[in-house]
N, C-alpha and C positions, 0 to 999 in steps of 0.2 A: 504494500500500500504506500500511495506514497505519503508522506511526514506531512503531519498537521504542525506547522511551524506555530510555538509557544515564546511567547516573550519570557524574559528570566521570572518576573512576578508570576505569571499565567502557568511556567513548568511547576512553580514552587506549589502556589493552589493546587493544582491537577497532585500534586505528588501527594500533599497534605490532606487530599482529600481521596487517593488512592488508600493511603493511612486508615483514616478515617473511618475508610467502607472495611477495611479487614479487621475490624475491632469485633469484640464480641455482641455491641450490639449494632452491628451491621450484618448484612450477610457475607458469609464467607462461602467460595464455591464450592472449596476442594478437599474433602473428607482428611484427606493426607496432611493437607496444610493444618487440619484442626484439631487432627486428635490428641493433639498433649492436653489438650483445654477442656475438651467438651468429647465424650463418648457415644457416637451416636448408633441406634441403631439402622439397619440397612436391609435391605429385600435382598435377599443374595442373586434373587432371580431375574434383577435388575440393577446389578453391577455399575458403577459410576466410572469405571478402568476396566478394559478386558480389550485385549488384541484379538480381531476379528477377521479373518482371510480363508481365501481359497486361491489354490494353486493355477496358475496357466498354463497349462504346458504346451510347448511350441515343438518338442521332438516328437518325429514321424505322424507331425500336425493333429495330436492327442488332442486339445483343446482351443487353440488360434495361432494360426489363423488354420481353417479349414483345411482337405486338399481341393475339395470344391472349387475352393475361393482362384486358386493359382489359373482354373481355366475360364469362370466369369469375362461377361463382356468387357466391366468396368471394374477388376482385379481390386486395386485401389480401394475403390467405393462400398467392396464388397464386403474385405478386410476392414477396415475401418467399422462398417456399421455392425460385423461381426461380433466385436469388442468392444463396442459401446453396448450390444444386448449383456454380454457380460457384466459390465458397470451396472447395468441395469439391476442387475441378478443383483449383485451386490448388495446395492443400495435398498433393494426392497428386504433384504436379509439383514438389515443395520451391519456389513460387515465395516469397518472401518481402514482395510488395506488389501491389497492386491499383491500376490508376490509371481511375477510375470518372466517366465523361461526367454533370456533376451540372447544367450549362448549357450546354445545346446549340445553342437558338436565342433567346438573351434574353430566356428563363424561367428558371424555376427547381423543384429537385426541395426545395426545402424553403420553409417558410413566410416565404418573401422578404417584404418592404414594401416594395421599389423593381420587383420585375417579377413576371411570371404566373405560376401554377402550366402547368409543363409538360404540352402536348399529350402528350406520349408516357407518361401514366402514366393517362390515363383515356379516352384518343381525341378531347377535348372541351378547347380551347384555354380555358386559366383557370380550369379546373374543381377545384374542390378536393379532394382525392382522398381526404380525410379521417385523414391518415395524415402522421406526417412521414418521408420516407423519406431523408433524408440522414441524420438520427440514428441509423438502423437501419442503414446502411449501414458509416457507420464504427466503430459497437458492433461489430457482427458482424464485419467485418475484424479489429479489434484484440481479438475473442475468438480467434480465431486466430494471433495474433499476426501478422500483415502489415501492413502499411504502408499508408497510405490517403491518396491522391494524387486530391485534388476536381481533376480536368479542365473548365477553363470553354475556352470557343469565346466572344472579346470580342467578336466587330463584327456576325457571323452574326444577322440577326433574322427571316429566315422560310426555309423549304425552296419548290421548284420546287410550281407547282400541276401537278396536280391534287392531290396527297396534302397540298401546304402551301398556305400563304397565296399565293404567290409575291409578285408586285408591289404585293398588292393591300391599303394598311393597314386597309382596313374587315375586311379576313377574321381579323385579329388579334385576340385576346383584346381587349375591352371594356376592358379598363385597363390595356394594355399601355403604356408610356411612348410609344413612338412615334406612338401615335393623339394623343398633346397634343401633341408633336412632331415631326407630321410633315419640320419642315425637317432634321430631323438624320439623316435616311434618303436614300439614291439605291437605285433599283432596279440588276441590273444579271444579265445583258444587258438590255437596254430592255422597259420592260414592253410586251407583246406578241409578244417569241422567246420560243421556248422556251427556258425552262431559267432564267428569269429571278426573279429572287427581292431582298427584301431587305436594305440591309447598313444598321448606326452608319456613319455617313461618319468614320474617324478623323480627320479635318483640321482638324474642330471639338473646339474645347478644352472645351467643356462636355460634348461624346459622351464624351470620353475619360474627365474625371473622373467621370461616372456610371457605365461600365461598371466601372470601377476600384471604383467604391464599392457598387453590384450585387454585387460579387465577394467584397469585403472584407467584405459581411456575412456570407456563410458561413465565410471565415477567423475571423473574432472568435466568432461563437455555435458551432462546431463543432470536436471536436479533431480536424482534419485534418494531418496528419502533411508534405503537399506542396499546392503548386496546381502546377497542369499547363496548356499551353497547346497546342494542336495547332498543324498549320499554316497554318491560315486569318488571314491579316492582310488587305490590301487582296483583293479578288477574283480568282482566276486568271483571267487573259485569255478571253475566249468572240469566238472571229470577229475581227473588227476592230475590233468596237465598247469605245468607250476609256469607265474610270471617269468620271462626268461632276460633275466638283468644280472646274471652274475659276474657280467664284463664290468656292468657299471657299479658295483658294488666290490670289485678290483680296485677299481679307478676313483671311486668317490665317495671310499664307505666314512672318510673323515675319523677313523680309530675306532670304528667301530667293529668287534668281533662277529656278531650273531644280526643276522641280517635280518630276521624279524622286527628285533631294536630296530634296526638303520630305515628301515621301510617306515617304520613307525616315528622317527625321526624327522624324514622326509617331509609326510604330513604334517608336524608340527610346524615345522619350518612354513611350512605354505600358509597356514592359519597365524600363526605370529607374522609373521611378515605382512600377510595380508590387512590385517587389523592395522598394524601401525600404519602401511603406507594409506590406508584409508582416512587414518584419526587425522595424519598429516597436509593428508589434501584438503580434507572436510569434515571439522571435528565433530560435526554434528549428524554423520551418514553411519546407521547403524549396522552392524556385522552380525549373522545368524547363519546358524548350520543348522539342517536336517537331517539328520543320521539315521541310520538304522538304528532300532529300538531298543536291543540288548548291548550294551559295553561290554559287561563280562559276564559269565555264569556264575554264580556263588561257588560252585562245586570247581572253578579256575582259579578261582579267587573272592577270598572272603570279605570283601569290599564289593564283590557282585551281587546281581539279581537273585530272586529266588524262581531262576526258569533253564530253563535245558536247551536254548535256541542256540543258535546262529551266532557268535559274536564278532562285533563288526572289530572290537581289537584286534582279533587275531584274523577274520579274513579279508578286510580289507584298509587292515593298518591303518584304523581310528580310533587312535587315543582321546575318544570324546568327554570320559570324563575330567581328564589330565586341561580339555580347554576349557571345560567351567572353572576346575581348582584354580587356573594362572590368572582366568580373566581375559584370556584372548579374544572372547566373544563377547556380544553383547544380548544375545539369545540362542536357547536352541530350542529346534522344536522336532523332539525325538518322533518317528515313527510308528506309534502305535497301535501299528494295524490288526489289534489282534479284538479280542472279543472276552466282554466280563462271564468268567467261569469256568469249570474246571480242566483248566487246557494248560498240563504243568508247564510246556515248551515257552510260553510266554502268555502269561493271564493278565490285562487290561488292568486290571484291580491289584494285579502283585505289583507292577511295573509303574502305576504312575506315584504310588509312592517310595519306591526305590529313587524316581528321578526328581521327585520335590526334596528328599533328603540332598541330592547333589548339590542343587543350587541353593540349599540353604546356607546362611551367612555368607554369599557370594552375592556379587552386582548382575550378576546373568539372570536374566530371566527366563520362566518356564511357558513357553505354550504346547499344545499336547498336538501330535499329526493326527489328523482321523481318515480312517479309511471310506469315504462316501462311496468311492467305487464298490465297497463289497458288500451295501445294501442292497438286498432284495435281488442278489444274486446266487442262486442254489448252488451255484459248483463250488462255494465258499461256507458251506454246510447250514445247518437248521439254524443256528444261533443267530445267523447274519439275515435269514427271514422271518427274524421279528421288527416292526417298523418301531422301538422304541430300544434297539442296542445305540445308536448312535446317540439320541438325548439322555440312556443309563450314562452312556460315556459322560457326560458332562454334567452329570448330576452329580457321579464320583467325584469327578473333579474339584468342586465344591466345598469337598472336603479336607483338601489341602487347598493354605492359603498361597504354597507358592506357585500354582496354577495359575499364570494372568490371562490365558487364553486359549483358542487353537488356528489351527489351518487346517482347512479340507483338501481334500485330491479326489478327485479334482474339477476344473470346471463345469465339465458338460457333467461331470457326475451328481454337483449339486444340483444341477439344474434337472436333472432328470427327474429325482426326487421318485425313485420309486417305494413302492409302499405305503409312500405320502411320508416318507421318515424326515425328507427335508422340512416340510412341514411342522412335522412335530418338534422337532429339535428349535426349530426357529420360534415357534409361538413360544416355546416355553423357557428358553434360554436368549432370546435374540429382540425380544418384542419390544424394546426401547435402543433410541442410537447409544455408543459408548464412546467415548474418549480412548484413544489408545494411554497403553501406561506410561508413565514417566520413566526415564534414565536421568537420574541424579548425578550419574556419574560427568556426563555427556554437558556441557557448555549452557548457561542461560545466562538470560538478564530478566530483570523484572519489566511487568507491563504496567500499564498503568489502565482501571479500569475504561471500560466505553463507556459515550456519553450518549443517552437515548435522546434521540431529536423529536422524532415523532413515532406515534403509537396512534392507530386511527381505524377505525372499520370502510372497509369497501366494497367492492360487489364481492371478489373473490376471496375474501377473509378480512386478515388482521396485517396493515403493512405495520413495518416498524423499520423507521431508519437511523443509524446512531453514527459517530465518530469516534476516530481513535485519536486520543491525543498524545502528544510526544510520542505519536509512533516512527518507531527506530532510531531518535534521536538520541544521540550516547547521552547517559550512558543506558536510557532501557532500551528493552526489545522490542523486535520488529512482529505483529500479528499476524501469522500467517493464515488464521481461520478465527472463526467466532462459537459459544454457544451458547444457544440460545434455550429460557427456562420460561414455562410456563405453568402458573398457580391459577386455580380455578378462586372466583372470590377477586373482592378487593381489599390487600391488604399488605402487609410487612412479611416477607419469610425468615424461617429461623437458620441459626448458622446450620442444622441439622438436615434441613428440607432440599439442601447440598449435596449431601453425603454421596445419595445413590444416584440414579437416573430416571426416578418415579417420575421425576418434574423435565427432565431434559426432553423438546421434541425435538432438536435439529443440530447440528452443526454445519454450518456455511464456511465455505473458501474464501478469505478475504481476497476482495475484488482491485489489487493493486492500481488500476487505473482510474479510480472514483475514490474521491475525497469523501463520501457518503460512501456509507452501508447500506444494504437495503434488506428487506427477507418479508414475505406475503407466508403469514398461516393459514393455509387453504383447510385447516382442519379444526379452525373455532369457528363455533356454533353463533349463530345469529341474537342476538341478544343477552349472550353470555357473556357476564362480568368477567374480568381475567388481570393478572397481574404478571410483567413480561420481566427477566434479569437478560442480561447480557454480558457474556466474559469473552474476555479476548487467550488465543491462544498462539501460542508459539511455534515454531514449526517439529517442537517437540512433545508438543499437548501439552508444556508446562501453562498452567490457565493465573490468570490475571484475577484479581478483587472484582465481585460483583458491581455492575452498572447502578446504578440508585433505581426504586423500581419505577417502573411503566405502568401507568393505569389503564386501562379500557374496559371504559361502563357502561 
């Protein structure tokens, strides 16, 4: 937005009466900000913080864009309006961010210099699609106000033939990196199984710095809100057949004996490095990983789960709880694809208290992966065709406070909503907007509350327009959204009526190019008293002192 210029007296006012409003007998917004003072209580089932998303996935055009879309008359037009139904979805879901697959196979959806234009936007590896669609992507998210979390996959460089390259680097884009350097690729499973495709060998220290710097170019030219990592590190295990990097583990094991270590090393290396060069570019762009859901089995280690699964330590060298201990991250959102009851390998209910224990007394945060894909699909047994395992999921949840959230997988899966599970899970955990959560760690300033200009009935509701004052002028912070609270009645709210989001109906995108705010409640009733707040928020959801209220009688 831009700055509402304040004379020295006029910032001093605005400051003194920013003061003013966070006192106890004002309203205050933000349950966090109040609880030394005042204990309130709260609807759990209308959460005032909770991270809210679903996955996009862009590889072998699982979610957007289409492959439809690639032969469309008007491609462009098509794609585009594709992802805006998505947004759609979203929005009607209160989810509050988007985490969007923008590197899938060591391309890229926007006009990279270090790697391809993505097959999956025009069917045609390198092709340039004539469009940049990562700009458009995170526009249109942040018109919405959600959160927009660029998802890169670092090591992945082709999918299985027939539909990909597989083994093969001649089938790759004409200037893909890996065609000049072939040595920093291993196929794997061995070219000629199926199913064999291939990977950056992380072992080598120049793969690493390049995918990092690949990456880092959409962090610097893009306002991306997060980067997101999935679970792909080294390859999952296929047969017997083993990563084949003993040359580089000769050559760059850096002292290390046992090359499970060194594998495991690797990855750290990627994830610290990666964090920092991020904090460095843009202190305020958040780092999260998706893993696979078991770290280790108890029976490997007594620091592990209580399940018998798969462990992504040992098959695919992720030391994921080693980056909650350091703080590398700034969330994870473990995998949890499994189902509440008696499934010793990985049971829903053993597992999401295992990983609230991790992040306790750490700065990382927990949101939970959900599996929407395997509702109301029978190959995934009886458990997964009841239309109320996905809201059990979140009902668990509930029960640990270090839950702030989840992500679904994925797109077209919520939308599909079989069962009517989407449904359910939404009326009952989703039915008011949220605020995403804070990171106290991560940079702010303070706001100074808005100023309500008008409050007034019209044909199509309730307008209300306000300002922000000293916005962005040092030393406070710049608004990058608003939200807005609505009391039935006219009257004063309590610091308490804050807390949750019984009273929240909206949050708006501050409109940078208008010195006015605006926002039309199309959902107050005609003759209905009502009493409006308005908090400014940060591009981190850190929220500003309540507005003084708004009447309309």
């Amino acid at each position: 937005m831009k700055a509402t210029r304040l004379g020295a007296a006029g910032l001093a006012a605005a400051l003194l009466g920013a003061l003013v409003a966070a006192t106890p007998a004002g309203a205050a917004p933000d349950a966090a900000t109040t609880a030394s003072t005042t204990t309130c209580v709260t609807d759990p089932a209308t959460p005032k913080r909770q991270f809210r998303a679903m996955w996009i996935s862009s590889v072998v055009n699982i979610d957007w864009p289409t492959k439809a879309s690639q032969t469309a008359p008007d491609r462009i037009a098509t794609q585009k309006a594709e992802y805006r139904e998505l947004l759609d979805l979203a929005e009607r879901l209160n989810h509050n961010a988007v985490v969007v697959q923008v590197r899938p196979t060591a391309d890229a959806f926007w006009p990279s210099p270090h790697e391809p234009w993505s097959e999956y936007l025009t069917g045609v590896r390198g092709e340039n699609p004539g469009w940049d669609p990562l700009a458009f992507l995170v526009a249109e998210a942040h018109e919405r106000n959600l959160e927009f979390h660029a998802w890169f996959n670092p090591y992945r460089v082709s999918m299985p033939a027939p539909g990909g390259a597989g083994a093969d680097i001649s089938k790759l884009a004409p200037n893909h990196p890996a065609r000049e350097h072939p040595e920093w690729t291993f196929a794997y499973p061995p070219a000629g199984v199926a199913g064999s495709r291939l990977y950056y060998n992380p072992g080598i220290p120049e793969v690493r710095e390049f995918v990092q710097t690949a990456m880092m170019d959409a962090v610097k030219r893009y306002d991306v809100d997060g980067v997101h990592f999935d679970d792909y590190f080294y390859p999952y295990p296929s047969g017997t057949h083993q990563v084949p990097d003993d040359a580089t583990f000769a050559a760059h094991n850096r002292g290390f004996t046992d090359k499970a270590d060194w594998r495991r090393d690797n990855i750290n290396l990627l994830i610290q490095e990666m964090n920092a060069k991020i904090k460095a570019a843009k202190p305020w762009v958040k780092f999260g990983v998706s893993p696979f859901g078991i770290w280790r089995n108890q029976s490997a280690d007594p620091l592990g789960s209580d399940t018998t699964g798969s462990q992504s330590y040992d098959i695919i060298s992720a030391d994921t709880r080693k980056w909650v201990k350091e703080e590398w991250i700034d969330y994870i959102v473990p995998q949890l694809y499994w189902y509440i009851g008696q499934y010793p390998a990985a049971d829903y209910a053993r597992l999401v208290p295992w990983w609230a224990d991790v992040v306790k007394g750490t700065r990382v945060q927990l949101y939970i992966g959900q599996a929407d894909y395997k509702s109301g699909e029978p190959v995934y047994g009886s458990f997964w065709m009841n239309p109320r395992e996905l809201t059990n999921h979140l009902t668990l949840n509930r029960q640990y406070p270090e839950v702030l959230g989840n992500v679904h997988f994925s797109a077209v899966q919520v939308r599909a909503n079989r069962l009517g599970a989407t449904d359910i899970y939404a009326a009952e955990h989703y039915s008011r907007p949220a605020l995403v959560p804070t990171m106290t760690h991560l940079p702010k300033k303070p706001l100074l509350m808005p100023v309500v200009t008008k409050a007034a009935r019209q044909e199509d509701g309730v307008r209300l327009n306000w300002l922000q004052p000293a916005d962005g002028v040092s030393p406070l912070g710049t608004a990058a959204s608003y939200a807005i609270y609505r009391f039935d009645g006219v009257g004063l709210a309590d610091r308490c009526d804050f807390a949750d989001a019984a009273h929240l109906v909206d949050t708006v995108r501050a409109d940078g190019d208008l010195r006015t705010q605006s926002w039309v409640d199309t959902t107050a009733e005609a003759g209905k008293r009502y009493t409006y707040y308005v908090t400014a928020l940060d591009r981190l959801a850190n929220e500003s002192p309540a507005s003084p209220p708004a009447f309309v009688r």
